[in-house]
C-alpha positions in Angstrom: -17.0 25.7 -12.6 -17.2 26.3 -8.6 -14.7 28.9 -7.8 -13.3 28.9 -4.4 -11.8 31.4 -1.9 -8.2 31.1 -0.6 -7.6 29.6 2.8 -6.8 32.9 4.4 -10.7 34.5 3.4 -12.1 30.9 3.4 -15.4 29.4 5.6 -14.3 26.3 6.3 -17.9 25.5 6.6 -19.3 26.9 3.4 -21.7 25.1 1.9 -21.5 26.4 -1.7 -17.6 24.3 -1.6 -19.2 20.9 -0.7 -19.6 20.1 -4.8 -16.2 21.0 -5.4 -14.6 18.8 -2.4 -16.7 15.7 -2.9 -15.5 15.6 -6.8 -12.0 16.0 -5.0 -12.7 12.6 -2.8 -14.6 11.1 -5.5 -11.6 11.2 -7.5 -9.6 9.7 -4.8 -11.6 6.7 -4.0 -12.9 5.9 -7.8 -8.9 5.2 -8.5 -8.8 3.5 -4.9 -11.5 1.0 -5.4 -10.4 0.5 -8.9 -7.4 -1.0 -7.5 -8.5 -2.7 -4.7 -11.3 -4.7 -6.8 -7.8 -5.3 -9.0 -6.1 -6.8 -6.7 -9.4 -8.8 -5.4 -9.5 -10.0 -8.8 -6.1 -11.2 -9.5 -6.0 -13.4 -6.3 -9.8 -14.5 -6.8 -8.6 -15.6 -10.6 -5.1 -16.7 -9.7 -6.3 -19.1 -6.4 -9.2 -20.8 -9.3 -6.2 -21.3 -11.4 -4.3 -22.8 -8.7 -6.9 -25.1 -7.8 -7.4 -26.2 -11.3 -3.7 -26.8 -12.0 -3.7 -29.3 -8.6 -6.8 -31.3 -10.0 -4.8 -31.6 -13.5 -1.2 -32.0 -12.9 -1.5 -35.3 -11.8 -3.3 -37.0 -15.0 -3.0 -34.1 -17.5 0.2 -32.4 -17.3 0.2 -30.8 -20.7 -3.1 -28.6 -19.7 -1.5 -28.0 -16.1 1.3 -26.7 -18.6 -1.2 -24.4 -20.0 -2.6 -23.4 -16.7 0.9 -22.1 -15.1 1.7 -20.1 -18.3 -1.8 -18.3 -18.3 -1.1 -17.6 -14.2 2.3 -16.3 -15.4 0.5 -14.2 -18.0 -2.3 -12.5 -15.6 0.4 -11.9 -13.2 2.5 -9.6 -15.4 -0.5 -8.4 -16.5 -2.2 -7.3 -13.5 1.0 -6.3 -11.8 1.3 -3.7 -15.0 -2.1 -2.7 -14.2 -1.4 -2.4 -10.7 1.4 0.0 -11.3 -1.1 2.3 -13.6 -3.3 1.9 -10.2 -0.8 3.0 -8.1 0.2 6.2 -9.9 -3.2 7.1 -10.7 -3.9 7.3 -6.7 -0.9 8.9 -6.4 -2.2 11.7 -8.4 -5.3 11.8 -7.1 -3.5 12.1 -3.3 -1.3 14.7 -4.6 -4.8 16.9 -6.0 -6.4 16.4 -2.5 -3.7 17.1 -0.5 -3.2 20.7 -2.8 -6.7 21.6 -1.7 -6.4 20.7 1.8 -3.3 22.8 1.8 -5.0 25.8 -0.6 -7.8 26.2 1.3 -7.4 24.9 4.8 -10.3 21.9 4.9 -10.1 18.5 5.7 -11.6 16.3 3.4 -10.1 12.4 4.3 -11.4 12.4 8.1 -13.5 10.0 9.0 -12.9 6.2 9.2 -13.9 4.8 6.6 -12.0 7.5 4.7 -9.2 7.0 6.4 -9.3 3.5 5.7 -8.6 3.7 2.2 -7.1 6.6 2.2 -4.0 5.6 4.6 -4.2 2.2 2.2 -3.2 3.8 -0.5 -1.1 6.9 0.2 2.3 7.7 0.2 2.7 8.6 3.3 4.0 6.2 6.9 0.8 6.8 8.1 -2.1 8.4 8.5 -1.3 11.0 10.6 -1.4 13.7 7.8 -5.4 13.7 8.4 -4.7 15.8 11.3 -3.6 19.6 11.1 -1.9 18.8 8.0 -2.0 22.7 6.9 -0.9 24.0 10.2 2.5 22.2 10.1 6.1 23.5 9.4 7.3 22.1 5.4 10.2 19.9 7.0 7.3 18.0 9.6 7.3 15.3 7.3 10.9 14.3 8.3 10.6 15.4 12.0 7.7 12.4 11.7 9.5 9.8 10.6 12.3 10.9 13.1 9.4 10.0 16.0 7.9 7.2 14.0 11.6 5.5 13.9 12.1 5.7 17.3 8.6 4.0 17.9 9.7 1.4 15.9 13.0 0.9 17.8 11.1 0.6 21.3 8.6 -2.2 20.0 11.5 -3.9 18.6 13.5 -4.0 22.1 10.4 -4.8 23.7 10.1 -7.9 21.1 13.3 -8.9 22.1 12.9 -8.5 25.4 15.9 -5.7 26.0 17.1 -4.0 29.4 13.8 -2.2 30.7 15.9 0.9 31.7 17.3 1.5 28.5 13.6 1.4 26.7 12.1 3.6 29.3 14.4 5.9 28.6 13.6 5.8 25.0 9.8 6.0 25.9 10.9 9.0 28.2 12.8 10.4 24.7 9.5 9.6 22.4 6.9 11.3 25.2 8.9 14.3 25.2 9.7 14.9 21.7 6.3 13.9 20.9 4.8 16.4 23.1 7.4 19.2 21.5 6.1 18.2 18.0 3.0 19.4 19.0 3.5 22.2 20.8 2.1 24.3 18.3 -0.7 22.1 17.0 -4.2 21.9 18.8 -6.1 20.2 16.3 -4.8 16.6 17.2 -4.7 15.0 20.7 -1.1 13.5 22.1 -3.4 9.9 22.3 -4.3 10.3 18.6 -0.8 11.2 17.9 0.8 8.0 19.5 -2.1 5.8 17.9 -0.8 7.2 14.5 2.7 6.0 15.0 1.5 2.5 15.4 -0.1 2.7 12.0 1.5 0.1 9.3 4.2 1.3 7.0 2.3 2.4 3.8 5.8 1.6 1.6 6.3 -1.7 3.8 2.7 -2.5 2.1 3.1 -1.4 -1.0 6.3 -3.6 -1.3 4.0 -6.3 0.1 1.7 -5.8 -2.8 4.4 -5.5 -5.5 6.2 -9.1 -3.4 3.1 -10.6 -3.9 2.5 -10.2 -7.5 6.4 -11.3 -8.1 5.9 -14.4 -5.6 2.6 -15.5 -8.3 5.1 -15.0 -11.3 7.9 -17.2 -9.4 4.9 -20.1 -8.6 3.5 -20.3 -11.9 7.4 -20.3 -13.8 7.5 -23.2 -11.1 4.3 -24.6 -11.8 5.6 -24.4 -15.5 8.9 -26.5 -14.8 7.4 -28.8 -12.4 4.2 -30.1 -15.6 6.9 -30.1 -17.8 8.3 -32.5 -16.1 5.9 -34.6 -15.8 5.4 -34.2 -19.5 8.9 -35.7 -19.6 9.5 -32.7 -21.7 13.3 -32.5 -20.5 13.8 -36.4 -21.1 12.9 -35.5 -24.6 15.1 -32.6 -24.7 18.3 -34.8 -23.0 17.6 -37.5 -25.6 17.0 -35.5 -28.3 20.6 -33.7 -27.5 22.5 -36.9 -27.0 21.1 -37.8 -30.8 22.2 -34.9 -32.1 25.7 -34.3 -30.6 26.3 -37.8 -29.1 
Protein backbone atom coordinates (compact mmCIF):
# COMPACT_ATOMS: atom_id res chain seq x y z
CA UNK A 1 0.00 0.00 0.00
CA UNK A 2 1.69 3.48 -1.19
CA UNK A 3 1.69 5.69 1.79
CA UNK A 4 1.56 9.38 1.17
CA UNK A 5 2.75 12.63 2.89
CA UNK A 6 0.24 15.30 3.96
CA UNK A 7 -0.12 18.34 1.75
CA UNK A 8 1.76 20.59 4.06
CA UNK A 9 5.33 18.15 3.79
CA UNK A 10 4.12 17.07 0.27
CA UNK A 11 6.29 17.20 -3.35
CA UNK A 12 3.75 17.90 -5.45
CA UNK A 13 6.03 16.40 -8.04
CA UNK A 14 7.02 13.17 -6.40
CA UNK A 15 7.21 10.47 -8.44
CA UNK A 16 6.81 7.65 -5.93
CA UNK A 17 2.69 9.23 -5.61
CA UNK A 18 2.07 8.72 -9.44
CA UNK A 19 0.65 4.85 -8.66
CA UNK A 20 -1.41 6.02 -6.00
CA UNK A 21 -3.14 9.04 -8.09
CA UNK A 22 -3.59 7.22 -11.31
CA UNK A 23 -5.61 4.36 -9.31
CA UNK A 24 -7.53 7.54 -7.95
CA UNK A 25 -8.49 8.71 -11.79
CA UNK A 26 -8.70 5.23 -12.83
CA UNK A 27 -11.42 4.91 -10.48
CA UNK A 28 -13.10 7.91 -11.74
CA UNK A 29 -13.27 7.33 -15.34
CA UNK A 30 -13.83 3.27 -15.12
CA UNK A 31 -17.39 4.40 -13.44
CA UNK A 32 -17.54 7.40 -16.09
CA UNK A 33 -17.22 5.33 -19.13
CA UNK A 34 -19.29 2.67 -17.67
CA UNK A 35 -22.04 5.04 -17.84
CA UNK A 36 -21.47 6.77 -20.86
CA UNK A 37 -21.27 3.33 -22.97
CA UNK A 38 -24.83 2.90 -20.83
CA UNK A 39 -26.32 5.52 -22.05
CA UNK A 40 -24.81 4.86 -25.74
CA UNK A 41 -26.43 1.65 -25.33
CA UNK A 42 -29.89 2.43 -24.34
CA UNK A 43 -30.33 5.02 -27.21
CA UNK A 44 -28.41 2.60 -29.82
CA UNK A 45 -31.05 -0.30 -28.55
CA UNK A 46 -34.05 1.96 -27.98
CA UNK A 47 -33.68 4.00 -31.79
CA UNK A 48 -33.41 -0.11 -33.41
CA UNK A 49 -36.51 -0.70 -31.54
CA UNK A 50 -38.09 2.28 -32.77
CA UNK A 51 -37.31 1.60 -36.22
CA UNK A 52 -38.61 -1.89 -35.89
CA UNK A 53 -41.87 -0.83 -34.27
CA UNK A 54 -42.44 1.78 -37.53
CA UNK A 55 -41.83 -1.12 -40.06
CA UNK A 56 -44.51 -3.33 -37.97
CA UNK A 57 -47.19 -1.19 -36.68
CA UNK A 58 -48.78 -0.87 -39.85
CA UNK A 59 -49.36 -4.79 -40.81
CA UNK A 60 -48.54 -6.41 -37.42
CA UNK A 61 -49.77 -4.49 -34.64
CA UNK A 62 -49.75 -7.22 -32.07
CA UNK A 63 -45.72 -7.60 -32.38
CA UNK A 64 -45.46 -3.57 -32.52
CA UNK A 65 -47.36 -4.32 -29.13
CA UNK A 66 -44.52 -6.41 -28.03
CA UNK A 67 -42.00 -4.02 -29.25
CA UNK A 68 -43.27 -0.78 -27.13
CA UNK A 69 -43.51 -3.00 -23.92
CA UNK A 70 -39.89 -4.31 -24.28
CA UNK A 71 -38.77 -0.34 -24.98
CA UNK A 72 -40.87 0.42 -21.81
CA UNK A 73 -38.95 -2.42 -20.02
CA UNK A 74 -35.20 -1.34 -21.10
CA UNK A 75 -36.10 2.13 -20.16
CA UNK A 76 -36.87 1.47 -16.54
CA UNK A 77 -34.23 -0.70 -16.70
CA UNK A 78 -31.48 1.27 -17.83
CA UNK A 79 -32.68 4.36 -16.08
CA UNK A 80 -32.28 2.06 -12.69
CA UNK A 81 -28.88 1.41 -13.93
CA UNK A 82 -28.24 4.79 -14.71
CA UNK A 83 -29.01 5.89 -11.19
CA UNK A 84 -26.41 3.11 -9.78
CA UNK A 85 -24.00 5.01 -12.54
CA UNK A 86 -24.59 8.10 -11.19
CA UNK A 87 -23.89 7.47 -7.58
CA UNK A 88 -21.02 5.30 -8.24
CA UNK A 89 -19.29 8.55 -10.04
CA UNK A 90 -20.40 10.37 -7.37
CA UNK A 91 -18.26 8.49 -5.12
CA UNK A 92 -15.61 8.19 -7.02
CA UNK A 93 -15.67 12.42 -7.33
CA UNK A 94 -16.06 12.68 -3.77
CA UNK A 95 -12.55 10.10 -3.30
CA UNK A 96 -10.64 12.38 -5.84
CA UNK A 97 -11.66 15.51 -4.65
CA UNK A 98 -10.46 14.24 -0.79
CA UNK A 99 -7.05 13.68 -2.23
CA UNK A 100 -6.79 16.81 -4.15
CA UNK A 101 -7.79 18.50 -0.95
CA UNK A 102 -5.33 16.06 1.40
CA UNK A 103 -2.48 16.46 -0.35
CA UNK A 104 -2.60 19.56 -2.54
CA UNK A 105 -2.33 17.86 -6.30
CA UNK A 106 -4.33 18.22 -9.17
CA UNK A 107 -5.20 15.15 -10.78
CA UNK A 108 -8.43 16.10 -13.37
CA UNK A 109 -6.42 18.86 -15.53
CA UNK A 110 -6.11 18.34 -18.72
CA UNK A 111 -8.81 18.17 -21.50
CA UNK A 112 -9.68 15.26 -22.02
CA UNK A 113 -9.97 14.92 -18.27
CA UNK A 114 -11.87 17.59 -17.93
CA UNK A 115 -14.14 16.45 -20.43
CA UNK A 116 -15.49 13.66 -18.57
CA UNK A 117 -14.84 14.84 -15.57
CA UNK A 118 -17.02 18.13 -15.72
CA UNK A 119 -19.67 15.52 -17.49
CA UNK A 120 -20.21 13.79 -14.73
CA UNK A 121 -19.62 15.81 -11.62
CA UNK A 122 -21.63 17.47 -9.30
CA UNK A 123 -20.51 20.54 -9.59
CA UNK A 124 -21.92 24.01 -12.16
CA UNK A 125 -18.80 23.63 -13.73
CA UNK A 126 -15.61 22.86 -14.06
CA UNK A 127 -13.96 25.49 -12.50
CA UNK A 128 -13.09 23.38 -9.43
CA UNK A 129 -9.90 22.06 -11.60
CA UNK A 130 -8.31 25.19 -10.77
CA UNK A 131 -6.88 26.09 -7.15
CA UNK A 132 -9.48 24.00 -5.83
CA UNK A 133 -7.33 23.55 -2.38
CA UNK A 134 -6.40 27.14 -2.07
CA UNK A 135 -10.03 28.37 -1.73
CA UNK A 136 -12.15 29.56 1.35
CA UNK A 137 -14.94 26.39 2.39
CA UNK A 138 -18.03 28.84 1.49
CA UNK A 139 -16.29 29.52 -2.45
CA UNK A 140 -18.59 27.12 -3.57
CA UNK A 141 -21.60 29.52 -2.98
CA UNK A 142 -19.63 32.77 -3.72
CA UNK A 143 -19.45 30.73 -7.29
CA UNK A 144 -22.67 30.26 -8.01
CA UNK A 145 -23.34 33.82 -6.75
CA UNK A 146 -20.96 34.92 -10.07
CA UNK A 147 -22.19 32.12 -12.16
CA UNK A 148 -25.94 33.49 -11.60
CA UNK A 149 -25.20 36.76 -12.48
CA UNK A 150 -23.53 35.46 -15.80
CA UNK A 151 -26.50 33.71 -16.54
CA UNK A 152 -28.68 36.91 -15.96
CA UNK A 153 -26.52 39.04 -18.53
CA UNK A 154 -26.78 36.35 -21.44
CA UNK A 155 -30.32 36.21 -20.74
CA UNK A 156 -30.85 40.17 -21.17
CA UNK A 157 -28.63 40.07 -24.00
CA UNK A 158 -31.10 37.18 -25.52
CA UNK A 159 -33.73 39.44 -25.11
CA UNK A 160 -32.28 42.17 -26.26
CA UNK A 161 -32.60 44.51 -22.84
CA UNK A 162 -31.40 48.23 -22.25
CA UNK A 163 -27.56 48.11 -22.95
CA UNK A 164 -26.87 50.35 -19.92
CA UNK A 165 -28.47 48.30 -17.52
CA UNK A 166 -26.26 45.08 -18.73
CA UNK A 167 -23.13 46.92 -18.76
CA UNK A 168 -23.53 47.72 -15.57
CA UNK A 169 -24.09 44.20 -14.68
CA UNK A 170 -20.88 43.21 -16.77
CA UNK A 171 -19.15 46.22 -14.77
CA UNK A 172 -20.72 44.19 -11.35
CA UNK A 173 -19.48 40.52 -12.78
CA UNK A 174 -15.67 42.03 -13.84
CA UNK A 175 -15.30 43.37 -10.52
CA UNK A 176 -16.55 40.77 -8.31
CA UNK A 177 -14.92 38.36 -10.47
CA UNK A 178 -11.60 40.01 -10.11
CA UNK A 179 -12.21 40.21 -6.02
CA UNK A 180 -12.95 36.41 -6.12
CA UNK A 181 -9.58 36.00 -7.16
CA UNK A 182 -7.79 38.21 -5.37
CA UNK A 183 -6.15 35.67 -3.43
CA UNK A 184 -5.82 32.91 -6.13
CA UNK A 185 -2.88 32.86 -8.68
CA UNK A 186 -3.17 29.59 -10.03
CA UNK A 187 -6.10 30.47 -12.44
CA UNK A 188 -6.11 33.32 -15.01
CA UNK A 189 -9.29 36.03 -14.92
CA UNK A 190 -9.83 34.60 -18.89
CA UNK A 191 -9.92 30.99 -17.66
CA UNK A 192 -12.24 32.13 -14.94
CA UNK A 193 -14.90 33.83 -17.24
CA UNK A 194 -14.48 30.77 -19.77
CA UNK A 195 -15.57 28.51 -16.69
CA UNK A 196 -18.77 30.43 -16.06
CA UNK A 197 -19.96 29.78 -19.56
CA UNK A 198 -19.60 26.03 -18.82
CA UNK A 199 -23.11 24.03 -19.06
CA UNK A 200 -25.04 23.40 -15.94
CA UNK A 201 -23.84 19.91 -14.72
CA UNK A 202 -27.60 19.47 -12.74
CA UNK A 203 -29.29 21.17 -15.93
CA UNK A 204 -27.65 17.94 -17.64
CA UNK A 205 -28.12 15.48 -15.43
CA UNK A 206 -31.95 16.43 -15.42
CA UNK A 207 -31.51 16.20 -19.16
CA UNK A 208 -30.38 12.66 -18.83
CA UNK A 209 -32.93 11.63 -16.23
CA UNK A 210 -35.83 13.73 -18.93
CA UNK A 211 -34.65 11.67 -21.51
CA UNK A 212 -34.98 8.25 -20.05
CA UNK A 213 -38.72 9.40 -18.74
CA UNK A 214 -39.48 10.88 -22.32
CA UNK A 215 -38.57 6.92 -23.80
CA UNK A 216 -40.92 5.44 -20.99
CA UNK A 217 -43.80 8.05 -22.08
CA UNK A 218 -43.13 6.99 -26.10
CA UNK A 219 -43.16 3.48 -25.70
CA UNK A 220 -46.64 3.55 -23.00
CA UNK A 221 -47.66 5.55 -26.20
CA UNK A 222 -46.47 3.28 -28.64
CA UNK A 223 -48.28 0.68 -26.41
CA UNK A 224 -51.76 2.48 -26.66
CA UNK A 225 -51.47 3.57 -30.06
CA UNK A 226 -50.75 -0.89 -31.48
CA UNK A 227 -53.42 -1.58 -29.23
CA UNK A 228 -55.46 0.22 -31.10
CA UNK A 229 -54.83 -0.95 -34.00
CA UNK A 230 -55.29 -4.31 -32.59
CA UNK A 231 -58.84 -3.04 -31.96
CA UNK A 232 -58.00 -4.16 -28.54
CA UNK A 233 -60.31 -1.38 -26.91
CA UNK A 234 -63.29 -2.22 -29.43
CA UNK A 235 -63.04 -5.50 -27.83
CA UNK A 236 -62.89 -4.21 -24.48
CA UNK A 237 -66.18 -1.60 -25.20
CA UNK A 238 -67.99 -4.58 -26.63
CA UNK A 239 -67.12 -6.90 -24.41
CA UNK A 240 -68.46 -4.36 -21.51
CA UNK A 241 -71.64 -3.42 -23.22
CA UNK A 242 -72.29 -7.59 -23.16
CA UNK A 243 -71.70 -7.78 -19.83
CA UNK A 244 -73.41 -4.77 -18.19
CA UNK A 245 -75.61 -3.68 -21.24
Amino acid sequence: MISLKKKDNADKHDLTDKDFYQQACEYFYYHAEQRTTMINYFIAVFGAGIALYGNVIGTNPIAGLLISAFLLAISILFCSIDLRNKFDVKHSQSVISQIEHDYGVDLLKNKDSEYVYGVFSNEDSTFKYYGREHRKEDCGEEYKKLRKLYLKIKKLEKHKANKSHIKKLENQLELDAKAYLSDDKTISYNEFMNSLKERSIRSLSKSIKLMYYLCMGASIGGMLWAACEAGFFIFVIKLFVKCFG
